[in-house]
N, C-alpha and C positions, 0 to 999 in steps of 0.2 A: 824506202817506203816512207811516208810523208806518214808525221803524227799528225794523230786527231787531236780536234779541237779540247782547251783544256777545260773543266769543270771548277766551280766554285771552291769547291776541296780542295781542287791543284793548286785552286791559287792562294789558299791560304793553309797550305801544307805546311809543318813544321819541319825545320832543318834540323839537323843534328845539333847544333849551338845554339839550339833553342830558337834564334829568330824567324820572323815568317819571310818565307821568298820573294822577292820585291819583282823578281824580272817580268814586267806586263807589258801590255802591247806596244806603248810607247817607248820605253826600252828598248824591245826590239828593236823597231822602222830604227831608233837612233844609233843604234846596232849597226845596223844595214846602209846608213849615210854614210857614216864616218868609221866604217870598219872596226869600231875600238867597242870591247864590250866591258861591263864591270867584272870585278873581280870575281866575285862566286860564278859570273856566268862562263870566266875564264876556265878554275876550277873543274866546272860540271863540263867542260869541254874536252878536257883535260882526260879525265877520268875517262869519257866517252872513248877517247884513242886510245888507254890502254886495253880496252876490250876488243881493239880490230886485233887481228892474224897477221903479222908479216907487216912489211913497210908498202903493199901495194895499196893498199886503205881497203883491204876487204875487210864486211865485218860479218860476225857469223850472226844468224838472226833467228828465233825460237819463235817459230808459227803457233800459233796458240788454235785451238777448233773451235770454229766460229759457233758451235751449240758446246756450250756450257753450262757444266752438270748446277743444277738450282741447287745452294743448301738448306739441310732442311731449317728449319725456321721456326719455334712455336707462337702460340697465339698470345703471347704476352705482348701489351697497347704499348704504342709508344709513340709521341710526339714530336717532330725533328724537321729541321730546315733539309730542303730534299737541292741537291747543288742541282738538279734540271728544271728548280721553279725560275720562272722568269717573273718578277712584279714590277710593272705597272703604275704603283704607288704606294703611298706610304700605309704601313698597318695601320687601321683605325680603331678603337676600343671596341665598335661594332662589332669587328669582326673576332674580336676578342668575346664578345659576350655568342656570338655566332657558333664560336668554337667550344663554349660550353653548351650551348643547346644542341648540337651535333652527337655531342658525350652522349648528352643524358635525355635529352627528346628526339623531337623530330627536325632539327633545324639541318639546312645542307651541310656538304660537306666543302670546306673550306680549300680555296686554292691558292693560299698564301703559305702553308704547312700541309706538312707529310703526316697523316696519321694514320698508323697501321691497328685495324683490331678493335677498332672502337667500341665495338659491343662490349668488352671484355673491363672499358673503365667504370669502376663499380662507385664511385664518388669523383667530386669537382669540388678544391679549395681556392677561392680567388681571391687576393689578399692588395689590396689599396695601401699605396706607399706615399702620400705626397712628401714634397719633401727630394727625392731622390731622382739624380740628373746623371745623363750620361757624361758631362764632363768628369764626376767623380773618378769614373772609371780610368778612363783618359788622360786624367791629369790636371786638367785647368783649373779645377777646384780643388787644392790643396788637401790631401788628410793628412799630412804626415810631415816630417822636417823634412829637407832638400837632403837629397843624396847624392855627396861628390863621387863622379867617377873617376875610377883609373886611370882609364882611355885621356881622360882631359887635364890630366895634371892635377886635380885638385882645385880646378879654376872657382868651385862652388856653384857649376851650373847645375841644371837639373835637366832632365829630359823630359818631355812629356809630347802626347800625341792625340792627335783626333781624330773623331771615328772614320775620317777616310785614311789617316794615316795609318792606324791601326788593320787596316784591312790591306795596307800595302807595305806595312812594316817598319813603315820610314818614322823616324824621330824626329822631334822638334826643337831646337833648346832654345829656354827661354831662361831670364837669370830670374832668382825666387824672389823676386820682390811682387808686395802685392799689387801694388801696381798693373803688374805685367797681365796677371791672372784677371784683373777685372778686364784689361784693353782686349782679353783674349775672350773671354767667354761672353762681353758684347758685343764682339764682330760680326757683322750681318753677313751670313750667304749670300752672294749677288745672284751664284749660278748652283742648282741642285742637280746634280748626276745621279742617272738610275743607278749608281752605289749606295745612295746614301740611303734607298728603299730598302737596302738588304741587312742580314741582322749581322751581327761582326763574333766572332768566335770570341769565348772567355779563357784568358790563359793564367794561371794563378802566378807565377812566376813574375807576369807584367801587372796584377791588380794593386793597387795599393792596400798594405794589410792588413784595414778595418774591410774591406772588400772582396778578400780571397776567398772566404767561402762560398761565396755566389759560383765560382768556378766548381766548385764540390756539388754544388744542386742542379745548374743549368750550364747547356751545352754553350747558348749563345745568349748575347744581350740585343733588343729588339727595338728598332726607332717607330714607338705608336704615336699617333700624332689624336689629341685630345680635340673634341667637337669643337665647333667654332664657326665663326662668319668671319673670313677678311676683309668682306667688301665695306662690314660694320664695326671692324675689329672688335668683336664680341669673344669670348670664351664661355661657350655654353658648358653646361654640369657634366662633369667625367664619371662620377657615381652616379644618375639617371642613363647614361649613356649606355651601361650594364647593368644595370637594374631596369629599366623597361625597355620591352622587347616589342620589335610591331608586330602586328595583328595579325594572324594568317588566314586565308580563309582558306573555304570548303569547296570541294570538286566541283558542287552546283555554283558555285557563286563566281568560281573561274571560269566557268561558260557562260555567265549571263552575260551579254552587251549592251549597253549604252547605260541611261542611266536607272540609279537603283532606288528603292525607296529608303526612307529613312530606317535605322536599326532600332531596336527598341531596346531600353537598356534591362540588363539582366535583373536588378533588382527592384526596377522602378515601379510604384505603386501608388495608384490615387486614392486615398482612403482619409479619413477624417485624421486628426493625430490623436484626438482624445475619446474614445470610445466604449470604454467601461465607464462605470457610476465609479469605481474607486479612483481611476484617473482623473474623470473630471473634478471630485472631490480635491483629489491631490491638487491641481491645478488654480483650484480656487482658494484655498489652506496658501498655497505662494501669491496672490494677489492679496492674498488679507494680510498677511506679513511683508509683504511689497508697496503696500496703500494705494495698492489699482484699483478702488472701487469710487462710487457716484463723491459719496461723502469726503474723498479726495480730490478732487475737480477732475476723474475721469468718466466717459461715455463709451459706451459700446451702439455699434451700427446693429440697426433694427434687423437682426437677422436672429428668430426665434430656435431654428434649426437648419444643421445642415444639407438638409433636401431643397431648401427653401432657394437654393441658387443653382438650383438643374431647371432648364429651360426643355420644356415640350419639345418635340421630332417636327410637328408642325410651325412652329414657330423659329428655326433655323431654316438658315435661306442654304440652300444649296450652294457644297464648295466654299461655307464662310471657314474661316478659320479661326473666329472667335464663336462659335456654334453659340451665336446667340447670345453671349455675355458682352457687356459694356468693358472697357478698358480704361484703366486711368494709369499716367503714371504721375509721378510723387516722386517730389526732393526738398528739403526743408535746409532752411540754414540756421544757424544757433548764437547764440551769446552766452557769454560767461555770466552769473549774478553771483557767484561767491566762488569759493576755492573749487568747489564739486560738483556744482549744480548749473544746468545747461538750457536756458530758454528759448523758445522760438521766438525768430525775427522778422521771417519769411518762410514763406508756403507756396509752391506753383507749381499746377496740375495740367498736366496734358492727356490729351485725349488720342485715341488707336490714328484718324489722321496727323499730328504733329500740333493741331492749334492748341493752343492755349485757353483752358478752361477754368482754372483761378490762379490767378499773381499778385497775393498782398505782402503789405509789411505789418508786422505782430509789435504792437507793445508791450515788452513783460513786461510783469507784476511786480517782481521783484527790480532794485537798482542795479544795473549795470556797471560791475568793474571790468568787464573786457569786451569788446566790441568783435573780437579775432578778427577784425578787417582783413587782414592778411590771407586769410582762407573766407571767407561768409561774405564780404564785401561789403558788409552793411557797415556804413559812419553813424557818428550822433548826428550830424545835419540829417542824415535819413530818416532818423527816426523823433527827430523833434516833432514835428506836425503829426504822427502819428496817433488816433486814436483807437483800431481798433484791438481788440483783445484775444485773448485765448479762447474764450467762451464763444465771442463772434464767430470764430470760424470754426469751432468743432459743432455749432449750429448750421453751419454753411454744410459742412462738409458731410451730418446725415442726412443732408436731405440730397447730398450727390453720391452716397454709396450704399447703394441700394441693394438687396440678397443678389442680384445678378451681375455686382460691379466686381470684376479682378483688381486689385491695387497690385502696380507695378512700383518697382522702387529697389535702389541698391544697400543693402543693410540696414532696413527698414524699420529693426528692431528700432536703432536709434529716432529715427524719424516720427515712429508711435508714440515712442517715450516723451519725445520734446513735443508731441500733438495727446497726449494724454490721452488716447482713440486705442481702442481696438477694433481689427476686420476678420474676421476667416477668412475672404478668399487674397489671397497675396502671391504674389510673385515675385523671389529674391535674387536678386543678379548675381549679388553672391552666392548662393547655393547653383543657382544654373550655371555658372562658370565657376566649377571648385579650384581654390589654389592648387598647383600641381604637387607642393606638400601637403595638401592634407588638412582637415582642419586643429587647430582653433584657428588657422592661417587664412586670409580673405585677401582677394586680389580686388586694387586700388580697379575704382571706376575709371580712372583716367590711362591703366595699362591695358583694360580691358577693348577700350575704346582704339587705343594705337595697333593694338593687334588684332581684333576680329571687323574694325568698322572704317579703318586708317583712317582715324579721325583723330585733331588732337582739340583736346576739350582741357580747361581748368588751365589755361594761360597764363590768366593772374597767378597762379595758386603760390604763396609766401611772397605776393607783392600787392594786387588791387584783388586779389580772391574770387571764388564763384561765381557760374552765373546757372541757379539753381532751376528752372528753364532748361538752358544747354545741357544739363546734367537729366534730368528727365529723359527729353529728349532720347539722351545716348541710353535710358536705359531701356527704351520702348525698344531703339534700333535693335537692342540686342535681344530683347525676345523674341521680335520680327526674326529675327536672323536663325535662332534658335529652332521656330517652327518651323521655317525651311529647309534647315540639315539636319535637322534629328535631333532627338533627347541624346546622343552622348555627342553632337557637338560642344565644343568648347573648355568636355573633357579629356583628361589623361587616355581613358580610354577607345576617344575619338581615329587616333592613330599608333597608337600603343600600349600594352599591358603590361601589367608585374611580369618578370620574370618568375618568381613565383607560383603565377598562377597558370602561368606556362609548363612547368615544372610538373605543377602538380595535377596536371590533364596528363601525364604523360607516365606509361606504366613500366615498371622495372623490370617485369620479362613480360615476353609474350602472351604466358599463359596465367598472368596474374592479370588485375585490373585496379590495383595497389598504387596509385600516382604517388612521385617522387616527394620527398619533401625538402624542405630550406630553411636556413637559418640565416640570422644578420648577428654581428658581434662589433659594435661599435662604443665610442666614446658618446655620453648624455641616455637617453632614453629612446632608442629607434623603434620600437613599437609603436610607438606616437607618431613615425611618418615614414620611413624609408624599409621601415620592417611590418608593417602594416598588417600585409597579405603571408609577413613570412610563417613558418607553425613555429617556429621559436626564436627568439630577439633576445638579448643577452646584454643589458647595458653595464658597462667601463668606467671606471674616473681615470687610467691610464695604460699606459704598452702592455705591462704585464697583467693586468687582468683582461685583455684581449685576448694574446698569447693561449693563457688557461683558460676563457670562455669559446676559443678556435677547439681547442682540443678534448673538449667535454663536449662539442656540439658535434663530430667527427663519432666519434667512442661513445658519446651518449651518456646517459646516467644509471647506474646500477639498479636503481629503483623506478625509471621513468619518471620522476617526479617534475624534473621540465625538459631535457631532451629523452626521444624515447630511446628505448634499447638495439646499441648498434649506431644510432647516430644518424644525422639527416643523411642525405646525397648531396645536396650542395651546399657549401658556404660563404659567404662573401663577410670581411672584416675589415678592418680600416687600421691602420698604427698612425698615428698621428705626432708624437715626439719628436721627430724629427721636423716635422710642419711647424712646429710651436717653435723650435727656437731657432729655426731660421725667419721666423716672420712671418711665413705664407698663410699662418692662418691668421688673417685680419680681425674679425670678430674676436676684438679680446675679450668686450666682456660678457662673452656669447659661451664661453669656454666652461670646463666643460660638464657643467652643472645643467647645462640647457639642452636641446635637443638636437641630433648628431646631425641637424640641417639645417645645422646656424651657420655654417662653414661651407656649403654645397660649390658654390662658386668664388671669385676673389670679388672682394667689394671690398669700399674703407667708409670711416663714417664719415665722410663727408658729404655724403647726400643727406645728411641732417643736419642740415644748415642751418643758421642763426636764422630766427625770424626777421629779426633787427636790418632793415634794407641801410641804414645809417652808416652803422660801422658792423659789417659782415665777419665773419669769421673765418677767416682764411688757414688749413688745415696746416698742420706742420708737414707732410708728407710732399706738399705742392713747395711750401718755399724751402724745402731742404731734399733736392732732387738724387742726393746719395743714399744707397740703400747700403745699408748696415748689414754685415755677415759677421757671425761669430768666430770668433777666435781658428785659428785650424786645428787646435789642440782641443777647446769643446766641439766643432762639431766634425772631429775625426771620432770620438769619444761616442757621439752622439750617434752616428755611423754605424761605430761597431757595436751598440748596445742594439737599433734597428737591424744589423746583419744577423745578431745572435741571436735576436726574436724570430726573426724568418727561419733560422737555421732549427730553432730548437720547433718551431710549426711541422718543418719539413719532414724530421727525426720523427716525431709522434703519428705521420699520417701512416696507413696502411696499405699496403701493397695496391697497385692498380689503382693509383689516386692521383688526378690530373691535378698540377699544382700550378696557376697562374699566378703573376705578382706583377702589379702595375703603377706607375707614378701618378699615372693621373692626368695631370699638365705640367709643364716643366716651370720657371721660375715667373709666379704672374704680378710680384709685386712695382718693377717697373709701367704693366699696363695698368694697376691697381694707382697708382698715382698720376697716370697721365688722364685717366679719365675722371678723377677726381680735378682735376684739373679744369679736362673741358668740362664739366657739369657746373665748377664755380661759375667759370666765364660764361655761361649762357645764363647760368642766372640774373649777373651783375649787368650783361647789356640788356636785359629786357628796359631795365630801368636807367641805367647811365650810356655814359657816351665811351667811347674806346680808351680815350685818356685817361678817364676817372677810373678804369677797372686797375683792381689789383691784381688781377692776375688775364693774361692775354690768349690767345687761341689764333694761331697761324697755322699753315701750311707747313712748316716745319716742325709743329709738335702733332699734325695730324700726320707725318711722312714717319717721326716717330714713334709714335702710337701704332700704328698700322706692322713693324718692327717687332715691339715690345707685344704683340699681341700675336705675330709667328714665331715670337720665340716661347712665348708659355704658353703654345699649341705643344711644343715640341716634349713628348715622353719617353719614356723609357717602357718596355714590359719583359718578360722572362718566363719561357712554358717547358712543362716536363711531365712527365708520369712517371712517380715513383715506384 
């Protein structure tokens, strides 16, 4: 009788001596050429004939009944690589965050894991590790001194293996010099086999033993691969990746076809901002202590009230889409006149078709110490002939913004201030396109325009500077743009929301209407952006007050006084020590006094380049292309302080609590200097010749960057219910 095909289990079945069974398909066929099998296969062959009868090779054979009684089973949840899945491709964080909304909402049910019982998980802890690579596991990255074996005399090799080997048993040796381990863990895959999609069994025996415990918490270690663009070698945020979740819609909305009208945003409201006597009082009490009034050389547009810029039903033309208001948009450039203080140099107004409706150059009042050519464009030769003034054009400009004029303009606060004007009706590019952190954070005019208008504007910009014209311009485009895709174009919640707020639409039994709650426990202050929408944010200065802000947001607080009693449903946490002292978190001085999304992705400062086009400042990171790893003794140390945190997480959770743990991305500081890299270089050929750059941009550092940028896609994740 011909055995059946083997399962994932079979093949990574333990032997009796501990080793996993190596005999796979290839073996085999090599088996079968050359009649000669390996030794255990010998063995198991062996053994086979002594279970025949007699020497005529009969063997006796135990019919099993093809219906087989079920055991029983209770309903307790549990998460587990099922050997009948077939994948496809590699886990992505997605589907990690998929897997929590499954738990605890409404999200599908996932076909990359086995989960039985799901109703039955009563909480979700998801736990952000940067920092943490599968060579650890492995081998290729040292925690430990080299261990002579037996087997080799003493030669002082070491063995080690990777995660394909590990899944077939086979050992590696390599001698322990560092050396060996850098050539090893930057070797590029040429070719990826649907093994490498599957997650590899933890065996404690083989971990090294800052790492053993993880075989105590989790069945298997899992290859998730962190968001990203190859084609741009980009590494987009692995913590937004789980933390916002896309949109789902509604049974009407999945019948409707073709196309749909704009959404209208949940909180959005057109209402005056100041509308009591005590606000406007309030409001006025900060201009008198601001010195915004006449007696400071400022003017306000003749606009006595705010009704006075609503235009009649008659007087709208049908289908307009400025319903009757005038449109202008506005960009100003500046000059420096002392350490703090910023005058206008230029002012240029566009109107709703694109012409140009004022372009002058401003002489300040005060002397000029800094021209910022570099950004405003304006030289002295510009502004020698210059006569006209400040007062000249805030005359100009009431007699062009009239109760029914909208001013357009991108962080326009600045732009009033340097024009000493106030408007009511205004439109802020930055508020209509909010940074995806959150404010006090404003996304650059010039990132706005590469992404929603593929346009690239501000050319000059840290070499011949602005052209405040083209800058209007881009910001009319994007109203335009705005009113054609809706009021949440442009935002977060354009194509995705808080997990949170997912979460918390979504009810813990059926016959309650009690939505779930969440919490964030990070390093800085994450209520300020990543914990936003959470009901409780728990800010850290290091590992262990994580650790005990995990477990108080879990369990809750005896008096509800910030988490309630019993504890949220889900958590999401970060441990970071490990990130700090291998490097990976580049924002050093970002750390960790400041807000937990100074670190979100890898960057280095080298996009804050020297103004100085003369002699530039060229980053240490670029001309010193060796990355620095600590010691194997600190960050074996480092390791097991990070295992023992997780372990002592896992210990405190309670019964029926899904525990995920993820790296993130795998090592991103080689892509973290190759793109500081190409960044110098396009900045230095704007202005020079190929020769004169300090530093160069080929096809061989674009070959590998594109490398360095699939290897810290590459992560690790680990899922259980305790």
């Amino acid at each position: 009788m011909a055995p059946g095909k083997r399962t994932r289990d079979d093949f990574e079945e333990e032997g009796e001596d501990g080793t996993t069974n190596p005999f796979g398909v290839g073996q085999t066929l090599a088996g079968l050429n050359d009649r000669s099998m390996p030794a255990h296969a010998q063995e198991k062959e062996e053994s086979d004939n002594d279970g025949r009868n007699g020497e005529s090779g009969w063997q006796t054979v135990n019919r099993k009944s093809k219906k087989q009684k079920k055991e029983k089973a209770g309903n307790y949840p549990s998460i587990a690589h099922s050997a009948q899945a077939r994948l496809q491709s590699f886990v992505k964080i997605g589907d990690l965050q998929n897997l929590v909304l499954y738990l605890l909402a409404d999200g599908t049910a996932p076909q990359w894991v086995s989960v039985r019982h799901h109703a039955e998980v009563r909480k979700a802890v998801v736990l952000m590790v940067p920092g943490l690579e599968a060579d650890m596991f492995d081998g290729k990255i040292t925690l430990e001194e080299a261990r002579k074996l037996d087997s080799d005399g003493g030669n002082g090799t070491t063995v080690l293996s990777n995660s394909a080997d590990v899944q077939n048993g086979v050992g590696v040796q390599t001698n322990g010099s560092s050396e060996a381990h850098v050539s090893q863990s930057n070797k590029q895959r040429i070719h990826i086999s649907p093994d490498d999609y599957y997650p590899v069994r933890l065996v404690a025996p083989k971990l090294p033993d800052p790492l053993k415990p993880f075989a105590d918490m989790f069945p298997h270690i899992w290859p998730v691969k962190a968001p990203g663009d190859d084609k741009f070698s980009r590494l987009h945020s692995p913590l937004y990746a789980m933390l916002t979740s896309p949109l789902t819609k509604s049974k009407e909305e999945k019948k409707r076809k073709g196309p749909q009208p704009p959404l209208e945003g949940r909180d959005w409201q057109n209402k005056p901002v100041f509308e009591t006597d005590a606000e406007k009082e309030n409001e006025m009490e900060r201009r008198r202590k601001a010195h915004q009034f006449s007696q400071d050389g400022w003017v306000d547009t003749k606009v006595d009230k705010f009704e006075d810029g609503e235009t009649p039903a008659s007087e709208i033309q049908q289908g307009s889409i400025t319903a009757g208001r005038d449109i202008i948009a506005m960009d100003c450039e500046m000059c420096k006149t002392s350490a703090d203080l910023f005058e206008l140099t230029r002012v240029s107004l566009v109107g709703w078709d694109g012409d140009i409706v004022l372009d002058k150059l401003v002489k300040p009042e005060n002397p000029i110490t800094d021209y910022l050519t570099p950004y405003s464009g304006i030289t002295k030769a510009m502004l020698e002939p210059v006569t006209t003034t400040l007062a000249d054009i805030q005359a100009q400009l009431l007699t062009l913004l009239t109760p029914k004029t909208i001013l357009i303009g991108h962080s326009l606060n600045a732009d009033l201030t340097a024009l000493k004007m106030t408007h009511p009706f205004v439109i802020d590019t930055a508020f209509l396109y909010p940074h995806p952190r959150g404010p006090p954070l404003k996304s650059s005019l010039k990132w706005l325009s590469q992404k929603y208008l593929t346009r690239e504007i501000q050319k000059g910009h840290g070499s011949q500077g602005h052209d405040s014209v083209e800058d209007a311009r881009a910001c009319l485009d994007l109203v335009k743009q705005k009113c054609e895709k809706g009021k949440l174009w442009g935002t977060s919640e354009a194509s995705g929301e808080s997990i949170f707020r997912r979460l918390g639409r979504a009810s813990k039994r059926r016959d309650h209407d009690e939505g779930r709650t969440g919490a964030v426990v990070d390093w800085g202050e994450p209520k300020r952006g990543i914990g936003s929408n959470a009901a409780v944010a728990i800010g850290c200065t290091n590992d262990e007050e994580v650790v005990a802000g995990v477990k108080r947001a879990v369990v809750g607080d005896p008096d509800g006084a910030l988490v309630p009693g019993g504890g949220v449903d889900f958590v999401w946490a970060r441990l970071r020590e490990l990130e700090d002292l291998r490097g990976w978190w580049t924002h050093a001085h970002n750390k960790p006094s400041t807000s937990s999304d100074s670190a979100v992705t890898p960057a280095t400062s080298a996009t804050a380049a020297s103004t100085s086009i003369s002699t530039p400042a060229v980053p240490s990171t670029i001309l010193n292309p060796l990355v620095s790893e600590p010691s194997p003794t600190a960050l074996a140390a480092a390791v097991a302080r990070t295992t023992a945190h997780i372990h002592s997480i896992f210990q405190a959770l309670p019964p029926c609590t899904a525990f995920i743990v993820y790296s993130g991305t795998g090592d991103p500081r080689e892509m973290a200097r190759l793109q500081a890299q190409q960044q110098q270089f396009q900045r230095e050929y704007r202005t020079r010749k190929w020769d004169d750059c300090t530093v160069h941009w080929t096809d061989t550092e674009a070959q590998a960057l594109r490398r360095a940028c699939a290897r810290a896609r590459e992560g690790v994740g680990f899922v259980v219910v305790k």
